[in-house]
KEDREN-694256 format. One record per atom (N, C-alpha, C): y negated, z, x negated. Coordinates in steps of 0.1 Angstrom, whole numbers, padded with zeros to 4 digits, always signed. Layout:
N
YZX;...
END
This chain:
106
-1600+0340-0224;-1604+0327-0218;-1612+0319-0229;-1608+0303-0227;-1615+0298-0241;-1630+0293-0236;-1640+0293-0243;-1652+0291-0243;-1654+0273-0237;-1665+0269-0232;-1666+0253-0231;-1667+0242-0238;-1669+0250-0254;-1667+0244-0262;-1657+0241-0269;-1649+0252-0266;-1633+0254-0274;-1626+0242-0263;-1627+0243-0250;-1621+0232-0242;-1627+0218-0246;-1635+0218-0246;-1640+0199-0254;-1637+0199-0264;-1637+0205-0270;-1631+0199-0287;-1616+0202-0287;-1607+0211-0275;-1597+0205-0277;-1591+0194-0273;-1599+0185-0261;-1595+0173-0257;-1591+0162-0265;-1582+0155-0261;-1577+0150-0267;-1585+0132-0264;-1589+0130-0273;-1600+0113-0270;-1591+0101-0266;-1593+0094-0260;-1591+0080-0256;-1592+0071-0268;-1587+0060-0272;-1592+0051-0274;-1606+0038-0268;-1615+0039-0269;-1621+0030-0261;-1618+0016-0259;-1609+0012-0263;-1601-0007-0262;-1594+0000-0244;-1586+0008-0247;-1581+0017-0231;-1584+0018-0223;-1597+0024-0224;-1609+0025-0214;-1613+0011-0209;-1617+0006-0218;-1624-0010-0212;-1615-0019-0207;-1601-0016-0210;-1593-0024-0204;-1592-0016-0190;-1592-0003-0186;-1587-0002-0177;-1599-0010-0169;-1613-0011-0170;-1626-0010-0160;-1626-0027-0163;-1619-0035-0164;-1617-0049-0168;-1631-0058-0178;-1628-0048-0190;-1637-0054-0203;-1626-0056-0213;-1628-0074-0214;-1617-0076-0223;-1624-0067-0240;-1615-0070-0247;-1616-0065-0262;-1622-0073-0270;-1624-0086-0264;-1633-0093-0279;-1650-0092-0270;-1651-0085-0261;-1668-0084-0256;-1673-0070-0258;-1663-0063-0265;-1665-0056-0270;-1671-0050-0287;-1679-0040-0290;-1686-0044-0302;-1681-0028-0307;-1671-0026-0316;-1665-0011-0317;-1671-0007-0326;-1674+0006-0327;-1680+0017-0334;-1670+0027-0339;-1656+0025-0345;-1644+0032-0345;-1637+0028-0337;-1623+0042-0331;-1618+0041-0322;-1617+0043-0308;-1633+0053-0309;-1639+0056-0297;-1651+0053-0291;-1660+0049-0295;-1668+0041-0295;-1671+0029-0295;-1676+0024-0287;-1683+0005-0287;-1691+0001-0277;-1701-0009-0278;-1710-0014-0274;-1703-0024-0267;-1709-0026-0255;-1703-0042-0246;-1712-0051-0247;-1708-0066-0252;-1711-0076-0256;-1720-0084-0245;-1730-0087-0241;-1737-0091-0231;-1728-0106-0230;-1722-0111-0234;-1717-0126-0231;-1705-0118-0219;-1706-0105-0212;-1693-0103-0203;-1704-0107-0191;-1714-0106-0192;-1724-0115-0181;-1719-0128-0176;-1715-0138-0187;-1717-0148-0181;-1702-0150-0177;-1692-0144-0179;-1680-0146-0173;-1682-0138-0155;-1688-0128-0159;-1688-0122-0144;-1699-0126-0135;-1705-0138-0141;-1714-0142-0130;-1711-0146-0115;-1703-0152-0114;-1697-0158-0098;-1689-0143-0093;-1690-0136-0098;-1682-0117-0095;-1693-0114-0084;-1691-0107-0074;-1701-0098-0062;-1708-0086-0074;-1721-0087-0071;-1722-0073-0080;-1720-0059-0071;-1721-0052-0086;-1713-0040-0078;-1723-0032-0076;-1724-0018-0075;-1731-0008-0072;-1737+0001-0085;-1748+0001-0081;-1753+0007-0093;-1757+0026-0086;-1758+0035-0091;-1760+0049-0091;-1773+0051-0100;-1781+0055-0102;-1793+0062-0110;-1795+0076-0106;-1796+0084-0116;-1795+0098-0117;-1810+0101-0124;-1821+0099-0117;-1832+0104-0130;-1838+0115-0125;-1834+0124-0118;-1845+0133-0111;-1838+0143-0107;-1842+0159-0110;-1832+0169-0104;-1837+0177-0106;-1840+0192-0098;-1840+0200-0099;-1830+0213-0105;-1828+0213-0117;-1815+0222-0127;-1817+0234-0114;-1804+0236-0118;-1796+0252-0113;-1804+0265-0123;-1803+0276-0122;-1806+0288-0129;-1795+0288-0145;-1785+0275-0143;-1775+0278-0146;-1778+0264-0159;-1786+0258-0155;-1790+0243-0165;-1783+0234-0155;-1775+0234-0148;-1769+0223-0142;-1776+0217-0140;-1781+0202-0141;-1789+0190-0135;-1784+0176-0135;-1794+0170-0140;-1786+0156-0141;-1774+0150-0153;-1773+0159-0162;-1760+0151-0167;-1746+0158-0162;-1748+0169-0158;-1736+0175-0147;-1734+0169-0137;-1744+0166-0132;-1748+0153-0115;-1739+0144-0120;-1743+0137-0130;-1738+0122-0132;-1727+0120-0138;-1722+0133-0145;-1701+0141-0147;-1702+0135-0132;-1700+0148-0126;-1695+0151-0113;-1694+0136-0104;-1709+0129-0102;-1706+0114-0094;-1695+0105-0101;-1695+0104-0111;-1685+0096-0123;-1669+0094-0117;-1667+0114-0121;-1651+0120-0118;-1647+0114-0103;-1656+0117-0091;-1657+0114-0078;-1652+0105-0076;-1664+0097-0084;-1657+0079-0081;-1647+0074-0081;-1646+0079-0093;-1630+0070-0099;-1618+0084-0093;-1619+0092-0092;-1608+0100-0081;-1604+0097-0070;-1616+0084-0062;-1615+0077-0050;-1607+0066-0054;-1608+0060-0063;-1604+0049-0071;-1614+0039-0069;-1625+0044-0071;-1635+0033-0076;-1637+0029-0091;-1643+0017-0098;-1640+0016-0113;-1656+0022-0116;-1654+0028-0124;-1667+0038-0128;-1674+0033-0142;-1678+0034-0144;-1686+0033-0159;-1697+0041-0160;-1701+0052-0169;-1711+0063-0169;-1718+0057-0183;-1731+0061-0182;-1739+0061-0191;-1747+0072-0194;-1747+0080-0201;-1754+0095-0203;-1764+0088-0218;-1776+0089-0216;-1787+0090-0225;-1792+0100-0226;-1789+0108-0242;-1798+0119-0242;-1791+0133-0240;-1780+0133-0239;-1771+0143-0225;-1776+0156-0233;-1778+0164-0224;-1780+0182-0230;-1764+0187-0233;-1761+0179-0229;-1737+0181-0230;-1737+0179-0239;-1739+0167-0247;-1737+0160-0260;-1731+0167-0271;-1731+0181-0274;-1724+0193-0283;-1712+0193-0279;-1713+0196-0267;-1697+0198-0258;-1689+0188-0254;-1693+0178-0254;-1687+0163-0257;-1684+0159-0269;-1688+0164-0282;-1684+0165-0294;-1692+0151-0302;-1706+0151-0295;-1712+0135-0293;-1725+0145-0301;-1735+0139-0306;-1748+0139-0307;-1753+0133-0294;-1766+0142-0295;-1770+0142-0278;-1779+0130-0278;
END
């Protein structure tokens, strides 16, 4: 059986232009770091100002499992949820203790 690390580094990455298009962030409000990475341009504010806002989620507080599980597994798991309902999700992980296994600096 492969280890958790051997499964994340075999994933295969997205483009992030893909991603933002799917969660409706055009490409020039976007600020790219490669082909997986990028920063969103604060000028998508003022296009989506007359937009309902949406829902926000905050994850800061948890009691970990025996197991480390806490809040950046929490805020996997609410993420996957969301958008499996078909909600449009956008995660932000600061810091993540994952960040190895995401193949990210943490």
């Amino acid at each position: 059986m492969k280890s958790d690390i051997e499964i994340a580094q075999a994933a295969k990455l997205r483009p992030i232009t893909e991603i933002a298009k799917e969660i409706g962030i055009n490409e020039d409000e976007l600020e790219l770091y490669g082909k997986y990475k990028a920063k969103i341009d604060l000028s998508i504010l003022k296009r989506l100002e007359s937009k309902p806002n949406g829902k926000y989620i905050d994850v800061t507080a948890i009691t970990p499992t025996p197991l480390g599980e806490g809040k950046t597994v929490t805020t996997i798991g609410l993420s996957l949820g969301l958008a499996k309902i078909g909600k449009k999700v956008s995660t932000c992980i600061r810091q993540p203790s994952l960040g190895p296994v995401f193949g990210i600096k943490g």
